[in-house]
C-alpha positions as CSV (number, residue, x, y, z in Angstrom):
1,X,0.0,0.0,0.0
2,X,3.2,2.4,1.0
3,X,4.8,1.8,-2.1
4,X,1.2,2.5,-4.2
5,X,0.8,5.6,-2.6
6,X,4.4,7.0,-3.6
7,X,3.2,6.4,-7.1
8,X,2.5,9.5,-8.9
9,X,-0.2,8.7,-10.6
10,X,-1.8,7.3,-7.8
11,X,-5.1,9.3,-6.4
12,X,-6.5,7.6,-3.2
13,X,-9.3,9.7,-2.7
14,X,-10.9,8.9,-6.3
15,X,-14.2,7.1,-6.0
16,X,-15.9,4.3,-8.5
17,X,-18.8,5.2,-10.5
18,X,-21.1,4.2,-7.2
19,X,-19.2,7.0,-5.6
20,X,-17.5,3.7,-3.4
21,X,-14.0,5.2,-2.0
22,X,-10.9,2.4,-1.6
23,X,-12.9,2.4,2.3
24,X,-16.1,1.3,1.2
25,X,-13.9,-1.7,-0.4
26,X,-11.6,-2.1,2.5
27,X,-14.7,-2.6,4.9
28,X,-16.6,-4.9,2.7
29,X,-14.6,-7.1,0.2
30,X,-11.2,-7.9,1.6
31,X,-10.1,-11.4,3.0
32,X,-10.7,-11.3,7.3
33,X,-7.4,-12.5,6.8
34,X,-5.9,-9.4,5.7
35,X,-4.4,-6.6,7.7
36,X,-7.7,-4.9,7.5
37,X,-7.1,-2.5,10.3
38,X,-4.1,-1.3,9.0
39,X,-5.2,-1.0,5.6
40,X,-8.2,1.3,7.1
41,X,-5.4,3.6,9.1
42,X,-3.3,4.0,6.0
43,X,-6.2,4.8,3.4
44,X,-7.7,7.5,6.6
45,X,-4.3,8.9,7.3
46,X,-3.7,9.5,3.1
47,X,-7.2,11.7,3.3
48,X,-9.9,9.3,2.2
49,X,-13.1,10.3,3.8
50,X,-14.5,9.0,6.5
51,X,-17.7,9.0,6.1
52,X,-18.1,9.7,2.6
53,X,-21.2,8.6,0.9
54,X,-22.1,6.5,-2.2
55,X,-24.4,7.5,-4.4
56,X,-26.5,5.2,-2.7
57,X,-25.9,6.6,1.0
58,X,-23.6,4.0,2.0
59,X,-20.4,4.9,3.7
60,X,-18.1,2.5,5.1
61,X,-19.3,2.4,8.4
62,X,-22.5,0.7,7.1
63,X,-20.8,-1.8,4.5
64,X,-19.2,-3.1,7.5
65,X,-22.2,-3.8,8.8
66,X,-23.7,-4.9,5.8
67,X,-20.7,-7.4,6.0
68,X,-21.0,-8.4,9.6
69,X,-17.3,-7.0,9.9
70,X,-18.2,-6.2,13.4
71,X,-14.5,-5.5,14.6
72,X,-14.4,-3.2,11.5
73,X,-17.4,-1.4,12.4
74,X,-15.9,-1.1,16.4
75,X,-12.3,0.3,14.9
76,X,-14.7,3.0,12.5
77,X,-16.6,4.2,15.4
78,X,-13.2,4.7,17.3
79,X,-12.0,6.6,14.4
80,X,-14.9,9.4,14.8
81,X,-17.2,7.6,12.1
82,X,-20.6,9.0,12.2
83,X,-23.3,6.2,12.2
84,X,-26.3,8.5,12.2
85,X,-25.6,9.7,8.7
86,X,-29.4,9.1,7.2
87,X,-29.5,5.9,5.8
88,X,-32.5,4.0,4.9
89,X,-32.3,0.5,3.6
90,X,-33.8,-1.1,1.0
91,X,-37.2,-2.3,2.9
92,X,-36.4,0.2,5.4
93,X,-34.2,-1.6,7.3
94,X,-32.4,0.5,9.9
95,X,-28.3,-0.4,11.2
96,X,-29.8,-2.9,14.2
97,X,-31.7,-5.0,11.9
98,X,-29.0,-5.8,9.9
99,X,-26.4,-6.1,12.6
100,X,-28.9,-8.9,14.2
101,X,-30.0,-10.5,10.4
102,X,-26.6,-12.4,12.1
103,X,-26.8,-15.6,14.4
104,X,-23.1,-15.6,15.2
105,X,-22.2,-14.8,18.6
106,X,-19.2,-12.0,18.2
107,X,-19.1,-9.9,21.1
108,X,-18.7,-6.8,18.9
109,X,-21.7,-7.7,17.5
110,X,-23.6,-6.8,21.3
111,X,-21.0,-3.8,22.0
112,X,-22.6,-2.2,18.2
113,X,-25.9,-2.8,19.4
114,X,-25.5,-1.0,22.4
115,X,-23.2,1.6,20.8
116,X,-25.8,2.7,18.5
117,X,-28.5,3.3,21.5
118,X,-26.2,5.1,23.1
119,X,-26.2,7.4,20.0
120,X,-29.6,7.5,20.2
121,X,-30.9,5.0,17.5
122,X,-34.5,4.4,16.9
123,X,-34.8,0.9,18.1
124,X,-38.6,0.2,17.0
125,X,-38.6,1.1,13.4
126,X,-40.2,-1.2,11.2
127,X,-38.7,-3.3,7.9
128,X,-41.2,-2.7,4.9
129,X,-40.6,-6.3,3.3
130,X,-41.8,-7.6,0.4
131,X,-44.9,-9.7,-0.1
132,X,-43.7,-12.8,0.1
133,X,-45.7,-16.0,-2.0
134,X,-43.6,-19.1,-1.2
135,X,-45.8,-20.3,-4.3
136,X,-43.2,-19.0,-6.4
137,X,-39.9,-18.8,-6.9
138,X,-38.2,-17.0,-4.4
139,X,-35.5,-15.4,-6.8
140,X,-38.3,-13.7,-8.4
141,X,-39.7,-12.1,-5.8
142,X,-36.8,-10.6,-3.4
143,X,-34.3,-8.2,-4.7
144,X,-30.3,-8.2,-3.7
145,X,-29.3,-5.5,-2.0
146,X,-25.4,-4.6,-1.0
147,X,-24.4,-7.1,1.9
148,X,-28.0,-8.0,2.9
149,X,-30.2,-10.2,1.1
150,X,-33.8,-8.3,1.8
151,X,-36.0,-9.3,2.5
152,X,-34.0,-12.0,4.8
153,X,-34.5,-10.1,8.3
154,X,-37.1,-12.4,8.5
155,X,-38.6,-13.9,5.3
156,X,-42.3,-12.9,5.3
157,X,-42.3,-10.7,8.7
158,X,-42.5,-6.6,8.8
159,X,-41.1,-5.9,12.5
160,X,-39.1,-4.1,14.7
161,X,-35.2,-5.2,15.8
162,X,-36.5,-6.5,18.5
163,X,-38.2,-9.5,17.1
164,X,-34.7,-10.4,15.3
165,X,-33.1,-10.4,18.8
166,X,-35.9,-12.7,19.8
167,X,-35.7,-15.1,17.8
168,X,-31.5,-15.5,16.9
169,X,-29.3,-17.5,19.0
170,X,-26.6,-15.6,21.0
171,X,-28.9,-12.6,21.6
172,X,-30.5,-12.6,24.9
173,X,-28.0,-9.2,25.8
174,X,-29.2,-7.5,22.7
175,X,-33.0,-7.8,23.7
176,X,-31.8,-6.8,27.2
177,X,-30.3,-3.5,25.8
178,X,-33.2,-3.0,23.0
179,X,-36.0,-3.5,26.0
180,X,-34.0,-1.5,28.6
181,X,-33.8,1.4,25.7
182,X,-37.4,1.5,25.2
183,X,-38.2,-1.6,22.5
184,X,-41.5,-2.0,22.5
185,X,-42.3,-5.8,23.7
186,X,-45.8,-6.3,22.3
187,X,-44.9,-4.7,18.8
188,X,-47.2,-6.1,16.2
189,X,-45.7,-8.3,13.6
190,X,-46.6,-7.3,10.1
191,X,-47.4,-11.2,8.3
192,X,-46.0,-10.7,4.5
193,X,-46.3,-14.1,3.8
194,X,-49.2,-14.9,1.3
195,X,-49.7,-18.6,2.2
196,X,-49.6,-17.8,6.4
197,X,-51.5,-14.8,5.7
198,X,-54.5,-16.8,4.5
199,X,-54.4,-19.3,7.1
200,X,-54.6,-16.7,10.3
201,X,-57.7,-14.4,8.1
202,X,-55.2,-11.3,8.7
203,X,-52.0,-9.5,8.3
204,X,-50.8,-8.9,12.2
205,X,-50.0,-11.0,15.0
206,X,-49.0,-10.2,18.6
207,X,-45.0,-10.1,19.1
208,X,-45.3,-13.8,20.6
209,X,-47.0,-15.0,18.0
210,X,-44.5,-13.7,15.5
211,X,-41.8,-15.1,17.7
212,X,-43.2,-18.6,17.9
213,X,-44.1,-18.7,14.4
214,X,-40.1,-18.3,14.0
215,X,-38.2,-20.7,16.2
216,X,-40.8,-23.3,16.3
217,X,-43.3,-25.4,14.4
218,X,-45.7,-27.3,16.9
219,X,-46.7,-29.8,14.5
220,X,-43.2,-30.7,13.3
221,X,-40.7,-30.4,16.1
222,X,-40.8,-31.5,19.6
223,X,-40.6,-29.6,22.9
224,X,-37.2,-29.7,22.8
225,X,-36.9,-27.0,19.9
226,X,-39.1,-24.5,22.4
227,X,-37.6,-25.3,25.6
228,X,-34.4,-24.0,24.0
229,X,-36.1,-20.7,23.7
230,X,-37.6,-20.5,27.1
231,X,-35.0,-17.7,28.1
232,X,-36.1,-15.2,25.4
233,X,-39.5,-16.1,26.2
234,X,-39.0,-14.9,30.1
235,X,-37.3,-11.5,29.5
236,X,-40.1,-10.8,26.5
237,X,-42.8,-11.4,29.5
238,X,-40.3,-10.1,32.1
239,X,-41.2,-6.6,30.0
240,X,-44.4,-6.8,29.6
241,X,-45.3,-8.9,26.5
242,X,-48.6,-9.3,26.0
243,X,-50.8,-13.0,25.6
244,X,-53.9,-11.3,24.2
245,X,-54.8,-10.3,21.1
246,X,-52.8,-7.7,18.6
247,X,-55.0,-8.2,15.8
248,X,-57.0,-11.4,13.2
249,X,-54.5,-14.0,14.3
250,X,-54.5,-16.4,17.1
251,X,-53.1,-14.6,20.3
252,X,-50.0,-16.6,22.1
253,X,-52.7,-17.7,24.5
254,X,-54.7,-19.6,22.3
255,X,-51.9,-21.0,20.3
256,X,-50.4,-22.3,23.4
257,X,-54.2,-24.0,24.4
258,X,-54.2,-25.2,20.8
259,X,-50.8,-26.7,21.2
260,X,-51.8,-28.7,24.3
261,X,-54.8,-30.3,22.0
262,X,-52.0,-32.1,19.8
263,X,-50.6,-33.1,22.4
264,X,-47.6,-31.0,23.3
265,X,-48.6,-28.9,26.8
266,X,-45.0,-27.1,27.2
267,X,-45.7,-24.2,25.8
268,X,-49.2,-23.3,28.0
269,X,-46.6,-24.5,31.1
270,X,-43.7,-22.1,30.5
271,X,-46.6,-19.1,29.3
272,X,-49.0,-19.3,32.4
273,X,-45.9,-20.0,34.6
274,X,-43.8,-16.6,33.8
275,X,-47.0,-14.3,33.3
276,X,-48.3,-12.3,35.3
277,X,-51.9,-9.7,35.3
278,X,-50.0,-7.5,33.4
279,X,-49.1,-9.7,30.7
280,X,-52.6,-10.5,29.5
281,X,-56.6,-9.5,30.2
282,X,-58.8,-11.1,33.1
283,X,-61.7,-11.2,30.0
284,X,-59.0,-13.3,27.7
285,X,-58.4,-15.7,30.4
286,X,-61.8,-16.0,31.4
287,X,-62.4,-17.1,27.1
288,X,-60.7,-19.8,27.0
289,X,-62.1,-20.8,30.3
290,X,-65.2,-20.8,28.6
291,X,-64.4,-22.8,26.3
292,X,-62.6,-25.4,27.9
293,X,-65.1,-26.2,31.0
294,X,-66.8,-28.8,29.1
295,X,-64.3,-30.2,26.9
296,X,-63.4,-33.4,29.8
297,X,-60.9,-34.2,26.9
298,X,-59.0,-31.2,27.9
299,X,-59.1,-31.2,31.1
300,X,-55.6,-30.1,32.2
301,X,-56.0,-26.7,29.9
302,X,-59.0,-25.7,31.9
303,X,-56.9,-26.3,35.3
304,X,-54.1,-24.6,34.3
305,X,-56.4,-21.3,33.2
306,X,-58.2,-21.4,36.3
307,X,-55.1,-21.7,38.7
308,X,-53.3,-18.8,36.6
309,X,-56.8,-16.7,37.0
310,X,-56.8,-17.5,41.0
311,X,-53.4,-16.9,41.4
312,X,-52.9,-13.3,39.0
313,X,-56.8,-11.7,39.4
314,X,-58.4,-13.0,42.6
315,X,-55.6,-14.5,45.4
């Protein structure tokens, strides 16, 4: 790079016909192998921009991100880079969705996260994806995007950050830090999916529902897929996520009842057993009551409504 730069003919600060500088490459095509970091002080200490813009609106900040170059990103932000530069994503995606699109467990991935709250980051906006009609083929339906394959935040969902914590693994600080900054823990989930769409009569579910209807599929995995979920499921409750209904779809409440009637009763256990009055309505309880008191099939729903009923609205 040294020896480039003595080059006459060299002009680091040129840009591609995107408007990319040598940055926007250094953060988002080179080898992890590479002397990254060094490369970045180099290119920064010739006069590249830091937070030049494409003609897009990407600087480099955010094609690390797009990247998942999380040590990157951290080395950026030391460097003075400006994350709040107004950028919308296609699908309106904002920085924390696509930092937690990522399952891996990086710990620079939870220090960006909290970084960008501390900066003040709207942590409940909502992705704009796609219709999506698994009836066709997927390639002809979802556009590419630089670094993030849209609308892959979660394939047929609209929601907040939040609900992308939720359901990765390796994420239970980063709902911490969205919750404790204000996330909003019964955000609706916008259903995009055509084919889902039709079976629930509606386009929203509670943020439960959405979460379930992510990390587990009653009728084709066992318990053992939820129970490793039970964690997220506590702090979600722990903040006030509701059981009740958030629009046409089942609430969690009912899908949990509706679980128990194929035989699978660990999701009604860990619900009624974290919640509390605050987490749901006396009248939604009392519903499913209702409609359980004479079912003698189902005996052990109805007991496990009325003991959560004595022990959250009359005891």
């Amino acid at each position: 790079m040294d020896l480039l730069l003595e080059q006459p003919d060299v002009e680091i600060t040129e840009v591609d016909h995107d408007g990319r500088t040598i940055l926007h490459y250094i953060c988002g095509g080179l080898d992890k192998e590479c002397p990254v970091l060094d490369l970045i002080e180099t290119v920064l200490q010739a006069g590249v921009p830091l937070d030049q813009e494409s003609a897009t609106g990407l600087t480099a900040f955010h094609q690390a991100l797009c990247s998942g170059y999380w040590s990157v990103a951290l080395f950026l932000l030391d460097r003075g880079a400006d994350p709040m530069i107004s950028k919308r994503f296609k699908y309106n995606h904002s920085l924390l969705h696509i930092i937690l699109k990522h399952s891996d467990s990086h710990d620079g991935k939870c220090e960006l996260v909290g970084r960008l709250i501390e900066k003040g980051i709207e942590v409940d906006t909502y992705t704009d994806s796609p219709v999506f009609d698994p009836r066709f083929n997927e390639d002809d339906k979802i556009e590419n995007v630089i670094g993030i394959r849209s609308p892959d935040t979660l394939v047929g969902s609209g929601c907040t950050p939040l609900l992308l914590a939720s359901t990765r693994e390796y994420s239970l600080n980063n709902m911490k830090m969205l919750l404790a900054a204000g996330a909003d823990p019964s955000a609706r989930v916008i259903i995009r999916d055509v084919e889902f769409e039709g079976k629930t009569n509606g386009n929203r579910q509670v943020f439960l529902s959405g979460v379930f209807r992510h990390v587990w599929e009653p009728l084709s995995q066992g318990e053992g897929e939820l129970l490793e979920h039970v964690d997220p499921i506590e702090v979600l409750l722990q903040f006030g996520s509701r059981l009740d209904f958030d629009g046409p779809a089942d609430s969690p409440l009912q899908e949990a009842c509706k679980v128990v009637e194929k035989g699978q009763f660990a999701l009604l256990k860990i619900l009624l057993g974290l919640s509390e009055a605050r987490n749901v309505s006396e009248s939604h309880v009392d519903k499913f009551i209702s409609a359980y008191k004479d079912k003698t099939e189902y005996t052990k729903i109805h007991e496990r409504l009325e003991i959560f009923k004595k022990r959250e609205f009359i005891d």
